[in-house]
N, C-alpha and C positions, 0 to 999 in steps of 0.2 A: 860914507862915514865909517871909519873905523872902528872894530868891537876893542873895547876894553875892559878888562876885567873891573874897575869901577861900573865903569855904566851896566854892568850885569848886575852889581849890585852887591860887590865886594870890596872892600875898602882897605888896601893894604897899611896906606899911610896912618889912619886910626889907630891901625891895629899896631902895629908899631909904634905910636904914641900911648896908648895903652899901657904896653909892657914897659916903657920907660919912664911912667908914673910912678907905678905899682913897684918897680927894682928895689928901691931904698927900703919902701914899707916892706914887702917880704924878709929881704935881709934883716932886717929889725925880730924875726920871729925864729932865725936860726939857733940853734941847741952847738954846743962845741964838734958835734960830730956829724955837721954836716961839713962835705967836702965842697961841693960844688950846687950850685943851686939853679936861679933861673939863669936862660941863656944857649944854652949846650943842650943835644937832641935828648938827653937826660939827666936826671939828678942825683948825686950822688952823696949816700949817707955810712957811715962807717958804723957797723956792730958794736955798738955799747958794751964795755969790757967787764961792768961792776953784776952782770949774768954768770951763772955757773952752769946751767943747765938752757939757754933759752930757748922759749918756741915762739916765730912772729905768730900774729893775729892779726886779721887782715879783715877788714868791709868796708863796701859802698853802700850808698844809697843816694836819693834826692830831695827834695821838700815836696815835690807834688806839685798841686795846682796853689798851694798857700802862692806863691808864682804872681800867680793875678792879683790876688788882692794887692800884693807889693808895686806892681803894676801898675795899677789903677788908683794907690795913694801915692805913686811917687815916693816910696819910699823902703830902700833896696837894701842896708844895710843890715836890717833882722836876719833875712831869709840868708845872708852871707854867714852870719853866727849860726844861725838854726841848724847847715850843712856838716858842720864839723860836731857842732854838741851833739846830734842824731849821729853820727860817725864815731865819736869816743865813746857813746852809752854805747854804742852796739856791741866795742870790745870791750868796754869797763866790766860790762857784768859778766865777762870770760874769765875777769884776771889778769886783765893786761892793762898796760898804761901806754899812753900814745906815743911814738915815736917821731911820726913826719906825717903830713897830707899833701894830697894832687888835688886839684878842682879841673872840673870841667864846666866850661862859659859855652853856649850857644845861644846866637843873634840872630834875629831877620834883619837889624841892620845893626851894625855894632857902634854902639855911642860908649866911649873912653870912659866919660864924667861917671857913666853908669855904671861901667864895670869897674872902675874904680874902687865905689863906694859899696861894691857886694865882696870886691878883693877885700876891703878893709873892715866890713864883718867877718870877715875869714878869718883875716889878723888879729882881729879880739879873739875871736874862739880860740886860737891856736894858743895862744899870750895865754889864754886863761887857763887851756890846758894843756899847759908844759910842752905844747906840741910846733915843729916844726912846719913851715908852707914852705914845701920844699919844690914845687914846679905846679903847672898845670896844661891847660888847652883852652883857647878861646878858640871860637869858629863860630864863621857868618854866613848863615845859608840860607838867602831869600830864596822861597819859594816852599822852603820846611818850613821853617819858622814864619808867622806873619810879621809885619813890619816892625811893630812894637812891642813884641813877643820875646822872650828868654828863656832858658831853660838853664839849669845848676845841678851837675851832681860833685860829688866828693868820693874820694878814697884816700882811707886810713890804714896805717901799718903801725900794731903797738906790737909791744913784746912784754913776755912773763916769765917767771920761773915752772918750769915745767909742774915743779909739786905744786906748785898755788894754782894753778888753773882749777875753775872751777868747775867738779864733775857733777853732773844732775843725778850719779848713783847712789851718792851721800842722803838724797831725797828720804825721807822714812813717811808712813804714816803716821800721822800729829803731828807730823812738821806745821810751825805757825806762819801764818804770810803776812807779813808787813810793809804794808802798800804807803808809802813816798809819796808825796803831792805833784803833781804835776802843775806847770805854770797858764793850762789851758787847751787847746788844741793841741799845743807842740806841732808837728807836721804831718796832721793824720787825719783825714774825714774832711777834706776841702770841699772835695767836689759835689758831696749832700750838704752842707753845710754851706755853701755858696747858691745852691741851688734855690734850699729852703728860706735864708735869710734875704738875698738880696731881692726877690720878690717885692717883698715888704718893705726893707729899710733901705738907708744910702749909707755909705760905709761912713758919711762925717758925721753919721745921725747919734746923739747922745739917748742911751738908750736905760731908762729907769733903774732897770734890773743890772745896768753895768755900772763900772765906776769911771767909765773910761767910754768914747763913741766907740762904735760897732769895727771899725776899719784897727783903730789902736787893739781893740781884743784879740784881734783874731791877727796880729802881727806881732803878740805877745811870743819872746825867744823860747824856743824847746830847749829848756835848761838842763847843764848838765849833772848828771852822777859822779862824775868821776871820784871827786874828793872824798864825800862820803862813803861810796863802796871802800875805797882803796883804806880808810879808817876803819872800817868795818873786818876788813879779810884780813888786817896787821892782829887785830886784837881778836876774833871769835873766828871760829870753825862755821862760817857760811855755809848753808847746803845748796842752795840756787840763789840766781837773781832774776829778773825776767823786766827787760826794757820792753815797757809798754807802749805800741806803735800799730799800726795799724793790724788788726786783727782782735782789739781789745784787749784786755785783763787776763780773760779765760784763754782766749785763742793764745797771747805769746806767753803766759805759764805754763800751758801746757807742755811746751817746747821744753820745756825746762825740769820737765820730772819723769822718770820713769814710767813706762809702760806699765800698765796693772793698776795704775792707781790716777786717782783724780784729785779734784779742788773741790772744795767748800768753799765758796763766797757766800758773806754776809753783804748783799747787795746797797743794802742799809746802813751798814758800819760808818761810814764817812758823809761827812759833806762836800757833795760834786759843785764843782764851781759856776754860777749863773749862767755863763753859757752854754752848758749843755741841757740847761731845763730850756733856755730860750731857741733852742734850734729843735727838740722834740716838742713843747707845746704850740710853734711857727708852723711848723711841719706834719703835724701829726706822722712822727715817726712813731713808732714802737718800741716800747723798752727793749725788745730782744735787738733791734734793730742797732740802738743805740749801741749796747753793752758789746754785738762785735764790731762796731764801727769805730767807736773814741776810745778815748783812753776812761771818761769819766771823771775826771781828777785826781785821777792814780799815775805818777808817771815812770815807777820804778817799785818791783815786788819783791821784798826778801825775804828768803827762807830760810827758818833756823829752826836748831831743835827748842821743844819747849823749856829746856835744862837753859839755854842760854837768851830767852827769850826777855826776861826780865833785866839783865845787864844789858841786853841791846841797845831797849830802850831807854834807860839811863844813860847811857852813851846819846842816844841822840839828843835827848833833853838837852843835857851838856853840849854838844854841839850846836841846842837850839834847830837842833831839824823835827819838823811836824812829822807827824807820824798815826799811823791808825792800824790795828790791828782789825784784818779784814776777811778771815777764813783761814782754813788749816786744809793739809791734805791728809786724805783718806784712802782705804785702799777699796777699788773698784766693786 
């Protein structure tokens, strides 16, 4: 019998069906200055001309194990948005706005219908933020991957004007922090949080404390910042922002202010969303345990002086974004 790269358990014809799914919907997300998109060993986008000074900005990341639960609901399309809106908040709160994104796809066996339907959560995030799907990477590797298995990451390139980037030396102490609601987990703390819940529940299970079964919460989209920030740094002197992502609250602010000085969280300040009381009272986690693992239901930290603290938040009313003021910094 002869080997064939099928019966290894590679499928070139999918994959090639795949990408001629996806062709039209990508195109649909191009910006005027892309040149060239999918197709060719790379993508090719032209320097936006309405910069005087520009610096790109650049990050990756992925969703994690949130993975499985999408998984195991059959249901692929969040965790395709989740990758880009965790992509733009990572540059949004630098100062930059998005430019183009790459995905990378990996399959233990690659089904089209499925990457599809993660390509086309991509295409909503991108649509939603102004941002181009300018290429990617799918790849099928039985024997990394288990059969049913996927993995997803993303890489973004935004761009800013060099004055507007935001420096964390602007930091002062009594700077106020004004913590942004988060839509839930976002894509952070899966893998205790899969541990502790599913134990107990099934993901169709309708769960008192939610408004929604256990599988729909925790497939809730990590929504993005962008709009808001970028509203925020047109009108006020920002001093930090801090996307909240795994490491908690305290762990990604600190990122975000100078050495010598620390945070005051009012731990109390807000109300956290039901599922983070439902995975620490399932679990018998620990508060400390909790506050560096989730986000809490804070999904975005802004710091401003207290001279502009009060128009802030008039600004957001007016925009109708929630908001809670949740501690200040201090100097150590």
């Amino acid at each position: 019998m002869k080997s064939t790269y099928t019966a290894s358990g590679v499928n070139i014809s999918e994959g090639d069906k795949f990408v001629e799914t996806i062709k039209p919907l990508v195109k649909s997300t191009f910006s005027k200055n892309v040149i060239s998109g999918i197709g060719n060993f790379g993508a090719f986008f032209k320097i936006p001309k309405n910069y005087k000074d520009p610096v790109f900005v650049a990050s990756t990341d992925g969703v994690g194990t949130k993975i499985k639960i999408a998984i195991e609901m059959d249901k692929h399309d969040t965790v395709g948005e989740d990758i880009v809106n965790h992509c733009v908040n990572d540059i949004a709160v630098c100062g930059a706005v998005p430019l183009f994104f790459l995905d990378y796809l990996g399959f233990g066996k690659l089904r089209a219908n499925i990457a599809a339907v993660l390509v086309k959560g991509m295409i909503k995030g991108c649509k939603n933020n102004g941002c181009s799907l300018i290429g990617g990477e799918t790849a099928e590797m039985p024997g990394v991957y288990q059969l049913n298995d996927y993995d997803i990451a993303g890489m973004i390139v935004g761009a800013a004007e060099k004055k507007q980037l935001i420096d964390k030396k602007n930091v002062k102490a009594g700077d106020v922090l004004i913590g942004i609601p988060s839509t839930g987990l976002h894509t952070n703390g899966y893998s205790l949080a899969r541990k502790v819940l599913l134990d107990k529940y099934k993901l169709d299970q309708k769960i008192d404390e939610l408004d929604c079964t256990l599988g729909e919460e925790l497939l809730k989209v990590h929504r993005s910042y962008l709009r808001i920030i970028q509203v925020l740094i047109k009108k006020f002197k920002i001093h930090s922002f801090s996307h909240i992502t795994g490491g908690g609250i305290a762990g990604n602010t600190k990122r975000v202010i100078p050495s010598g000085m620390k945070l005051k969280i009012d731990w109390k300040s807000w109300e956290r969303n039901p599922i983070f009381d439902l995975i620490k009272n399932t679990g018998n986690v620990e508060e400390n345990e909790m506050r560096r693992v989730f986000n809490l239901g804070i999904g975005l930290v802004i710091i401003a002086g207290k001279n502009d603290t009060d128009n802030i938040l008039s600004l957001l009313k007016i925009k109708k974004e929630k908001y809670y003021i949740i501690g200040e910094v201090t100097k150590e």
